[in-house]
C-alpha angles and dihedrals in degrees: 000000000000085000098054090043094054086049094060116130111251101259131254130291136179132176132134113296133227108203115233086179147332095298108018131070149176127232107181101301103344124092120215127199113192118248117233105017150072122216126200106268116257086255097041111115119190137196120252114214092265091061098244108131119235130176103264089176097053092047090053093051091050091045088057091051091060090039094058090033078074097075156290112342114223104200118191095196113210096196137313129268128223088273089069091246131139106252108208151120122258151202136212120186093339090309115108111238083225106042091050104056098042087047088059089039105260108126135007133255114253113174096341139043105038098149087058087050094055096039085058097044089048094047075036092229130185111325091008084066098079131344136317148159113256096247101242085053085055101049087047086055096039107040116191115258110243143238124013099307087051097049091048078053095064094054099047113249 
């Protein structure tokens, strides 16, 4: 019984949220990373099928920000990672935050959503309409600088 109880999902929570990427979020001072995708990170950058490069990342975590301007996000939150992050899944207005931006390719799927992936890389939306770099391959390619000086880095100043 102690056992069980230790291994509860952390509860609900719902607020509005402020987007930190294409599949993480703030609401107030909990931080949410979406269940079941993997969205370009904010520096990734990605090539149209023209050839021409745009900032996928950057496009995700915008999409995100309307997304969440919509409403109130209800998270049910499934466990926390070693970020210290809720890890859920979460609605806006009735949409799913992850369903939705696999489903207008910007982000892939990655333990859920499969259908919405394939849908996007058959209509070849966002990032399935040219070429990118899966996300975890980029960030292994591309580590995080560290420290504060890093971090100021990342965000341009």
């Amino acid at each position: 019984m102690v056992a069980a109880a230790l291994d509860q999902p952390p509860p609900p929570v719902s607020g509005l949220g402020r987007a930190s990427d294409g599949d993480s979020f703030r609401l107030g001072e909990d931080r949410i990373r979406l269940l079941g995708l993997d969205a370009p990170e904010l520096t990734q950058d990605c090539t149209s099928a023209d050839g021409r490069i745009w900032r996928c990342g950057r496009a995700a975590r915008d999409r995100m920000a309307q997304l969440l301007a919509a409403g109130l996000a209800d998270c049910r939150p499934e466990d926390v990672d070693q970020y210290d992050r809720l890890l859920a899944t979460c609605l806006v207005a009735g949409r799913d935050l992850g369903a939705t931006m696999v489903a207008e390719g910007l982000a892939v799927a990655s333990g859920r959503y499969w259908a919405e992936e394939a849908a996007a890389r058959s209509d070849r939306l966002g990032i399935w309409a040219g070429d990118f770099d899966a996300p975890r391959d980029w960030r292994d390619d591309h580590p995080r600088p560290q420290g504060v000086w890093g971090w100021l880095a990342t965000i341009g100043l």
